[in-house]
ZAVEX-198944 format. One record per residue (C-alpha): y, z, x; residue in three letters; residue number from 1. Coordinates in steps of 0.5 Angstrom, whole numbers, padded with zeros to 4 digits, always signed. Each point is the difference from the previous one (the first is absolute). Last residue first. Example, Ala and Ser with C-alpha at 12.3 -4.5 7.8 and 13.67 -1.06 7.14 Angstrom:
((-0002,+0014,+0027),"SER",2)
((-0007,+0002,-0002),"ALA",1)
//
This chain:
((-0019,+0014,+0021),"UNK",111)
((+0005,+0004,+0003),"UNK",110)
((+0002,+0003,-0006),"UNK",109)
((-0007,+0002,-0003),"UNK",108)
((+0000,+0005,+0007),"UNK",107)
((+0006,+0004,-0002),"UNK",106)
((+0006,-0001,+0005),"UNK",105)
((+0004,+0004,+0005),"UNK",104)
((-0002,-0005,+0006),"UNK",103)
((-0005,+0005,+0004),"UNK",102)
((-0003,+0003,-0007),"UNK",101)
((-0002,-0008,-0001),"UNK",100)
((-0003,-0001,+0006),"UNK",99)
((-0003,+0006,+0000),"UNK",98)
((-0004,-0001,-0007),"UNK",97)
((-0001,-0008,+0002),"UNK",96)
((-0004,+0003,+0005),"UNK",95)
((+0001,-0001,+0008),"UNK",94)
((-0007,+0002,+0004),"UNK",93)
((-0003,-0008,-0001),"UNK",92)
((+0006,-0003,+0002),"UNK",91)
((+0001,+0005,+0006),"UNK",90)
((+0003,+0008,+0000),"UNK",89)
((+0006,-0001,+0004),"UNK",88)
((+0001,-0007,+0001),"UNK",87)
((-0002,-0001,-0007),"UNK",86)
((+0006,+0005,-0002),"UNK",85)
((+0005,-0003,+0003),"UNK",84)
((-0002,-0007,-0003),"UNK",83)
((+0000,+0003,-0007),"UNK",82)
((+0006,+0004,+0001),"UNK",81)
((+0003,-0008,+0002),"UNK",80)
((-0003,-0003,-0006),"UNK",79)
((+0003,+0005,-0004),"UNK",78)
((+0008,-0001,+0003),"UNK",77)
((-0001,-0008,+0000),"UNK",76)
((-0002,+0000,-0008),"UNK",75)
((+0005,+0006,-0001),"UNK",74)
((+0004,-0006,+0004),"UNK",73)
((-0002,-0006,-0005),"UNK",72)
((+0001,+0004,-0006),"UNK",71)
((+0007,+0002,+0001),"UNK",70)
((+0002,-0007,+0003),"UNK",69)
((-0003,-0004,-0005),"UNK",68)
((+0002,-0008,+0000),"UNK",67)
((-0003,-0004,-0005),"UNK",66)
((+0007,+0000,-0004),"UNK",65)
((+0004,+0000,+0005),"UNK",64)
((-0001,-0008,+0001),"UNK",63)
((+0004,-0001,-0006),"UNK",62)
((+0006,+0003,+0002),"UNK",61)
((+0006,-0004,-0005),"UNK",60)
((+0003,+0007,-0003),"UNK",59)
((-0001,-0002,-0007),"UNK",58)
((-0008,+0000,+0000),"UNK",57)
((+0000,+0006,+0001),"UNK",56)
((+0003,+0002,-0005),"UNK",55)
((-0004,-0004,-0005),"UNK",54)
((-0006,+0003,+0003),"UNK",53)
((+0003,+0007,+0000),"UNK",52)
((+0001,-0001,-0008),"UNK",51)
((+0004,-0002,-0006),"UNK",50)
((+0006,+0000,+0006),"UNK",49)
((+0007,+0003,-0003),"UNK",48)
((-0001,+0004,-0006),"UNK",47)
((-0007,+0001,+0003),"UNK",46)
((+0002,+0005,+0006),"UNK",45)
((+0003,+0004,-0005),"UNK",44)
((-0005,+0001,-0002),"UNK",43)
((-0003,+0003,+0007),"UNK",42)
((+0006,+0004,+0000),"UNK",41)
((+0006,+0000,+0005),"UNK",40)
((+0002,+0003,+0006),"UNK",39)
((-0001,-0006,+0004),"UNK",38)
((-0006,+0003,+0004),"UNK",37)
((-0003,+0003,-0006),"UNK",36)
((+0000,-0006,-0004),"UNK",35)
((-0003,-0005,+0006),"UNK",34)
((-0005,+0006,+0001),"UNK",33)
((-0002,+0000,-0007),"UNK",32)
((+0000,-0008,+0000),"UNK",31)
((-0005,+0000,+0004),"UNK",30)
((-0001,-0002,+0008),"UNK",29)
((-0007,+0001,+0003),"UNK",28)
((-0002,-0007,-0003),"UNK",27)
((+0006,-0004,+0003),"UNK",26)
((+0001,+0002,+0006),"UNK",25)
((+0001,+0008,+0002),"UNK",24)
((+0007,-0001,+0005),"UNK",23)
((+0002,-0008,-0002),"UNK",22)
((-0001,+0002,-0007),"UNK",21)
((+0003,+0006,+0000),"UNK",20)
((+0007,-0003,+0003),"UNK",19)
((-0001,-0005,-0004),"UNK",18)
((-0001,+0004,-0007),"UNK",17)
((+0007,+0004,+0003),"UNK",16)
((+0004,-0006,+0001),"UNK",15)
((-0003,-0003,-0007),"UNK",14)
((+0002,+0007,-0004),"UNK",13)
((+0006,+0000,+0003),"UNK",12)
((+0003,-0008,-0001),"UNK",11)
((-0003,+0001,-0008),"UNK",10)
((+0006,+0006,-0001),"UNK",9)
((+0004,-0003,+0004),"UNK",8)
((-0001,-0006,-0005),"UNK",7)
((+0000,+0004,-0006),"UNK",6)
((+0006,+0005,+0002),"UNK",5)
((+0003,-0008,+0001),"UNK",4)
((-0002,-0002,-0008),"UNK",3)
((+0003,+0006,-0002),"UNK",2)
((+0007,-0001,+0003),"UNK",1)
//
C-alpha cells in the first residue's frame, strides 16, 4: 500500500511538473511553484526527484527545455509598447525611462 501512495504520489508531482513546464518552460518553472501546485513542500519534492532537473527528465519533453513561454511574451509585450511609443514620440524622442514606465518595469530589467 505504501509503495502505491508513493507511486500516486510521484504520478501527481510529474502531472503538475509538465503542466508547468509546457506552460512557463523550463527556466521559469521551479520546484517551488511544482510544491505549491501539488500542495506539497518543496522538500518533498526532493523525496522523490533529487532535483527539477531530474523531474524534468522523467517526463521525456527534451525539446521544452529551451522554450520560454512567459519570457518571450513579456519579451513580445515590451517590444510592442515600445514600438507604440516610437510611433508616437520617434526613436530619438522615446526613452528607455518611458519605455520601461510604459511596460511596468524598472529600467535595469529591460536591459
Amino acid at each position: 500500500m505504501e509503495n502505491h501512495t508513493r507511486n500516486s504520489t510521484q504520478a501527481a508531482i510529474q502531472e503538475k511538473a509538465r503542466e508547468l513546464f509546457l506552460k512557463k518552460g523550463y527556466a521559469e518553472t521551479t520546484v517551488r511553484d511544482i510544491a505549491q501546485a501539488t500542495g506539497l513542500t518543496a522538500g518533498s519534492i526532493y523525496r522523490y526527484f533529487k532535483g527539477k532537473k531530474e523531474l524534468f527528465d522523467s517526463l521525456d519533453i527534451p525539446e521544452m527545455e529551451l522554450v520560454r513561454p512567459e519570457y518571450e511574451k513579456k519579451r513580445a509585450d515590451t517590444l510592442r509598447i515600445a514600438l507604440d511609443l516610437f510611433g508616437q514620440k520617434g526613436f530619438e524622442g522615446t526613452t528607455m525611462d518611458e519605455i520601461a514606465v510604459a511596460c511596468g518595469v524598472s529600467k535595469a530589467t529591460l536591459y
